[in-house]
C-alpha positions as CSV (number, residue, x, y, z in Angstrom):
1,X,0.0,0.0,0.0
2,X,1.2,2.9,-0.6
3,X,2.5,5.6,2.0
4,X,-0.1,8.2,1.7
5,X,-3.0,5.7,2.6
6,X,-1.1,4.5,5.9
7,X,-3.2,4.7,8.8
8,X,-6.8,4.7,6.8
9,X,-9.3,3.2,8.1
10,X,-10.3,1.6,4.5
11,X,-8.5,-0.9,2.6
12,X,-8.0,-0.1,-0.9
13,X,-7.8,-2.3,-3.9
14,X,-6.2,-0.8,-6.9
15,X,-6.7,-1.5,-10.6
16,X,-4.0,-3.0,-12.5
17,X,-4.2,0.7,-14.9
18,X,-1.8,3.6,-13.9
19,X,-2.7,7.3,-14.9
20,X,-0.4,9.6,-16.8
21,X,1.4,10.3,-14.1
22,X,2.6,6.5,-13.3
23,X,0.6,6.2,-10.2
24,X,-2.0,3.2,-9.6
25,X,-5.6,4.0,-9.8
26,X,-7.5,3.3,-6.7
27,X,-10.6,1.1,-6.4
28,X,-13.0,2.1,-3.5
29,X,-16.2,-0.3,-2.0
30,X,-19.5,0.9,-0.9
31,X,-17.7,1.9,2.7
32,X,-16.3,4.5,1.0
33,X,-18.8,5.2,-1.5
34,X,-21.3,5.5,1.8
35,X,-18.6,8.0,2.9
36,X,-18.1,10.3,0.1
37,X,-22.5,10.4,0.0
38,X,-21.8,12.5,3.1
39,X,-18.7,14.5,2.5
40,X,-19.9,15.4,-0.6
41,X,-23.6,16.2,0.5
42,X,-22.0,18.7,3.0
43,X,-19.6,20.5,0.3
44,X,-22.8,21.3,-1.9
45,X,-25.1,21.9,1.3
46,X,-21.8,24.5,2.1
47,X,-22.3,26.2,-1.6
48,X,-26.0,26.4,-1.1
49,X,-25.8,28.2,1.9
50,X,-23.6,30.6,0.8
51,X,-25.5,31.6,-2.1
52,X,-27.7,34.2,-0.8
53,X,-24.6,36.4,0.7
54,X,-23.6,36.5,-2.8
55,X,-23.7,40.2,-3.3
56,X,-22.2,43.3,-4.3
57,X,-20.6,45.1,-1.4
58,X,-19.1,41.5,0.4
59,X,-15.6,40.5,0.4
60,X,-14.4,37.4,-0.8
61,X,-12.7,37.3,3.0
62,X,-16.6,37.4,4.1
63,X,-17.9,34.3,2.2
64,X,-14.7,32.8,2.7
65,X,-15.5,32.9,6.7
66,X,-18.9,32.0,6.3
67,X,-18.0,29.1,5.0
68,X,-16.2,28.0,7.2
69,X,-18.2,28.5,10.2
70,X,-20.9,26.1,8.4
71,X,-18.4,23.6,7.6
72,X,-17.1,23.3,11.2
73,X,-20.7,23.8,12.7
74,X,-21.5,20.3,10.6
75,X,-18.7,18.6,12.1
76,X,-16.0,18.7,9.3
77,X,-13.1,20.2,8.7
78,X,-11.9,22.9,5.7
79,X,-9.5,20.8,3.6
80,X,-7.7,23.7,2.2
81,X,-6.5,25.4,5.6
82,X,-3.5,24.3,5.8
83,X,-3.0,22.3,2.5
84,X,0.8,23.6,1.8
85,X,0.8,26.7,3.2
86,X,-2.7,27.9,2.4
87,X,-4.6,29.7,5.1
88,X,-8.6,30.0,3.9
89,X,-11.5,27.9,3.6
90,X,-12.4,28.0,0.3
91,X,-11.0,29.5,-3.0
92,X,-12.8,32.0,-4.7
93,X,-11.9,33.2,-8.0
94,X,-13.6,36.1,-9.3
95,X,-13.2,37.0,-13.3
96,X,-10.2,36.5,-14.9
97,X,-9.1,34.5,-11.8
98,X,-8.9,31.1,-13.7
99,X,-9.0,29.2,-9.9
100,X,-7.6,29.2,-6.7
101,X,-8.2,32.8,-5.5
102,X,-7.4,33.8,-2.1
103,X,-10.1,35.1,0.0
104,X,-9.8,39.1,0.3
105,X,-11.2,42.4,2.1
106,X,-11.6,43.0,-2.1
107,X,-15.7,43.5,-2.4
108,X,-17.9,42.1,-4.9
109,X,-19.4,44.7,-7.7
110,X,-22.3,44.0,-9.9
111,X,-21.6,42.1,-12.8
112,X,-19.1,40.0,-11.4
113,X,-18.9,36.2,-11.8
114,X,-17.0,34.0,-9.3
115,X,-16.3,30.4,-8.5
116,X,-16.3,29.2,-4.7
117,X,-14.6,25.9,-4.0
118,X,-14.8,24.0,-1.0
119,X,-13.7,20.7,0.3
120,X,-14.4,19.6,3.2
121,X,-13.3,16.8,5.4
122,X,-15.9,14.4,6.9
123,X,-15.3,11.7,9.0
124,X,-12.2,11.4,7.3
125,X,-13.8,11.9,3.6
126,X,-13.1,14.3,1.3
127,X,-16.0,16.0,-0.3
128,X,-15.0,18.8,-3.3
129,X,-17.1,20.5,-5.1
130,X,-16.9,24.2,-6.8
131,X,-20.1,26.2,-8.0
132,X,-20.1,29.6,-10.6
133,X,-21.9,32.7,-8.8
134,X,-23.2,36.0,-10.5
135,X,-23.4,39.1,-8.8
136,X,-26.5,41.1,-10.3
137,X,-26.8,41.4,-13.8
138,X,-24.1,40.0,-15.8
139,X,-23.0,41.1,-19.5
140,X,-24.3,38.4,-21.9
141,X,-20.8,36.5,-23.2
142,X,-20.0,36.4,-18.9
143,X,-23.7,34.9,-19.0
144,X,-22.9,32.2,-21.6
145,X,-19.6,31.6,-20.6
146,X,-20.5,30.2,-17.6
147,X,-23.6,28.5,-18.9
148,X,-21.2,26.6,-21.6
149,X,-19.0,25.7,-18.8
150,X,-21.6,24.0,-16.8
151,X,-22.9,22.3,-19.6
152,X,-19.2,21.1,-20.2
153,X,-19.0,19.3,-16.9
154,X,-22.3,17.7,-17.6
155,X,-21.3,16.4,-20.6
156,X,-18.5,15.1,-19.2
157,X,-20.1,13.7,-16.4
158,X,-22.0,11.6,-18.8
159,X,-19.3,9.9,-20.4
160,X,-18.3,8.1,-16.8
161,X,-19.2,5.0,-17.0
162,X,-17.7,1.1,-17.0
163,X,-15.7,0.4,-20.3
164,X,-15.1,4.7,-21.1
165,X,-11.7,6.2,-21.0
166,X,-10.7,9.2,-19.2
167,X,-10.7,11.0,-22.3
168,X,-14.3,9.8,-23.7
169,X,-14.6,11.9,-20.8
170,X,-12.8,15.2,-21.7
171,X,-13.6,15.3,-25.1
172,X,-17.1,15.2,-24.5
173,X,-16.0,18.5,-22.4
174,X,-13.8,19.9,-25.2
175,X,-16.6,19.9,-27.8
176,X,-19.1,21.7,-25.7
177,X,-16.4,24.5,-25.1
178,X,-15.1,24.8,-28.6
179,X,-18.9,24.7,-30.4
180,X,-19.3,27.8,-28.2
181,X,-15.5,29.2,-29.0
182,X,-14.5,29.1,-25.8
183,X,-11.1,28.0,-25.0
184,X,-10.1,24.9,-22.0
185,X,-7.7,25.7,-19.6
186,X,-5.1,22.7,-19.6
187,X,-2.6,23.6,-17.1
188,X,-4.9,22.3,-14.2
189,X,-7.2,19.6,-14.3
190,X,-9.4,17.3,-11.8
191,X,-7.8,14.3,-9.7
192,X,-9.2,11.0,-7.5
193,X,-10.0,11.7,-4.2
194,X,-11.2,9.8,-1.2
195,X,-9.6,9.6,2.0
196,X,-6.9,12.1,0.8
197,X,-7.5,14.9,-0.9
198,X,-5.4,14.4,-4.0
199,X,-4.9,10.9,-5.5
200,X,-5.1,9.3,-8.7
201,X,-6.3,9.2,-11.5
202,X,-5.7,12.7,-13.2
203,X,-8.5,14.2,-14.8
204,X,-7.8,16.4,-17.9
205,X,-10.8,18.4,-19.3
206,X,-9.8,17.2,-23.0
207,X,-9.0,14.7,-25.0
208,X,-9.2,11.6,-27.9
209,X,-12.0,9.4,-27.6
210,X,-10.9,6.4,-26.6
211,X,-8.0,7.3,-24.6
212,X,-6.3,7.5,-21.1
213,X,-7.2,5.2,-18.1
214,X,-10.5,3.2,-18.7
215,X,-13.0,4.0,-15.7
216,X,-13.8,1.0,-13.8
217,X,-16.1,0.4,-11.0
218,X,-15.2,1.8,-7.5
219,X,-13.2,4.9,-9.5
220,X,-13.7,7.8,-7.5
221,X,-12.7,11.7,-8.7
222,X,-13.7,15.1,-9.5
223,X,-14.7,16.9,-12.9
224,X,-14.0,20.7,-12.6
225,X,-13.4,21.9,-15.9
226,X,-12.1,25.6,-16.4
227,X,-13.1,27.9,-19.9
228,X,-12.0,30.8,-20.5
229,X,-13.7,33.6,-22.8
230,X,-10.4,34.3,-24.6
231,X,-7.4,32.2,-25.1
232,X,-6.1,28.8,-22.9
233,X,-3.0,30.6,-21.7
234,X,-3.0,31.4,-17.8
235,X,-0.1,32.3,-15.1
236,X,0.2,31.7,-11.4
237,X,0.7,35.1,-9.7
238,X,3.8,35.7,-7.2
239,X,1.8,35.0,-3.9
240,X,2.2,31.1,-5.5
241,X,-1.8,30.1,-5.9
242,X,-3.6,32.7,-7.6
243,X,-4.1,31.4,-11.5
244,X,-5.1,34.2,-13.4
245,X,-6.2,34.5,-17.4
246,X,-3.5,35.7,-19.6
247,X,-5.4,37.7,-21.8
248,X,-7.5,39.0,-18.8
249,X,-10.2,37.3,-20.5
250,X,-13.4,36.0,-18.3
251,X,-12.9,32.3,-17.0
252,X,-15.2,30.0,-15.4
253,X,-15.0,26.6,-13.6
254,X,-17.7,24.3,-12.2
255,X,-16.8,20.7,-10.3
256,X,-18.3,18.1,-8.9
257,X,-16.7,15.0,-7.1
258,X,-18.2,11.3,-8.7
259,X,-17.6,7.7,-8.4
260,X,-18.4,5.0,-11.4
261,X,-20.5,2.5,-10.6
262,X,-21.9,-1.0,-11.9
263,X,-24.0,0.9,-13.9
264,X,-22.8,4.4,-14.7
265,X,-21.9,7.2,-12.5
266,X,-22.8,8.6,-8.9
267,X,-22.8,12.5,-8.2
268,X,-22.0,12.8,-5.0
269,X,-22.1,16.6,-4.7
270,X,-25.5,17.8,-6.1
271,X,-26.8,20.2,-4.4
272,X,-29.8,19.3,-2.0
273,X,-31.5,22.4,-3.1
274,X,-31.3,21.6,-6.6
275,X,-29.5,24.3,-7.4
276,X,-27.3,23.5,-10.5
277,X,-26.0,27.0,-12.4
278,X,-27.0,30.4,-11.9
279,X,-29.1,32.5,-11.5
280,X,-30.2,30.5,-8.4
281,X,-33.7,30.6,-6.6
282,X,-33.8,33.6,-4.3
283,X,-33.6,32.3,-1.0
């Protein structure tokens, strides 16, 4: 086994495939399946309890604490404090911010779009999941770019299944972004997750039918593609997180943590709401 999983409580079977980066893919049973039901049911129950302090006039550093409080009132703990060095709750990346903005005093104006990402830890389960916000009225191609982007997702959520590849699964994501010429940020992509918070297999957000790792049952990892209005191209600021467009163009990212099944595929962070892309329900 290797070192990472030392001292889990689960024992972990692993498929005879490796991703591209060498490691073995992990094979999870209902145990943890049962587990990551209720970490990710708390990380979308977090996003949907944020969403009416979505304003104009809050900081980032206010929804960032809010979070948190509802994470830790449930009994979990905020993956990301912490995690190398990083001191927040959540990331929240606000319009050219491709992902992993740091929570500010910076407030919100109208017509901003912005991604909040949370992971919490749950009885020892990770649960990630990352949701696009709009603050008022948004111009049109902001609209559309996020709408594309959570249609992207979806489509790639419906390529999981037994006997697909990994890249069934992003090119089902790439052709929803390029039919609306918008571009697919390849410099980050999802990863398996269970009882650690970053595992195999690696989950681009493009690809060759056909291709990559084939999903088997008992697979467990997040979809979070990223599109960006204008070109791929992004840079990671000097404070060593913040990802940033470029071409200062728009970007938006929406995730949500699965596991394939006998069958097909298990969301395990929909949002109990039903709250799927904005606008959302006043609440």
């Amino acid at each position: 086994m290797n070192s990472q999983y030392e001292g889990l409580d689960v024992t972990l079977q692993y498929s005879t495939q490796v991703d591209v980066t060498g490691r073995p893919v992990p094979i999870h049973g209902e145990e943890a399946f049962a587990g990551m039901r209720r970490a990710g049911r708390l990380a979308a129950e977090t996003l949907d309890f944020i969403t009416p302090a979505v304003r104009a006039g809050v900081s980032t550093a206010e929804l960032d604490a809010l979070c948190e409080e509802f994470m830790r009132k449930a009994g979990a703990v905020p993956a990301t404090i912490g995690y190398k060095g990083y001191r927040h709750a959540s990331c929240i990346s606000v319009n050219h911010v491709v992902t992993h903005g740091i929570p500010s005093d910076k407030l919100l104006s109208e017509g901003d779009i912005l991604n909040i990402d949370v992971t919490p830890i749950l009885d020892g389960w990770y649960g990630d999941s990352s949701r696009m916000y709009l603050v008022g009225e948004v111009p049109v191609k902001a609209a559309r770019l996020v709408h594309t982007t959570y249609e992207a997702m979806m489509a790639g959520i419906a390529q999981v299944k037994p006997g697909n590849t990994l890249g069934d699964v992003g090119h089902a994501i790439e052709t929803v972004a390029l039919r609306e010429r918008f571009s697919v940020v390849e410099d980050f992509c999802g990863h398996g997750l269970g009882q650690v918070f970053h595992d195999a297999p690696q989950v681009v957000h493009y690809g060759e039918p056909g291709t990559g790792v084939v999903l088997e049952p008992g697979m467990l990892f997040t979809i979070e593609p990223m599109l960006n209005a204008g070109k791929a191209g992004v840079k990671v600021l000097g404070d060593g997180w913040t990802a940033v467009t470029r071409d200062r163009s728009l970007s938006a990212q929406f995730e949500h943590t699965v596991g394939v099944t006998e069958t097909g595929v298990e969301i395990f962070t929909l949002s109990p709401k039903g709250f799927t892309e904005p606008p959302y329900p006043a609440t």
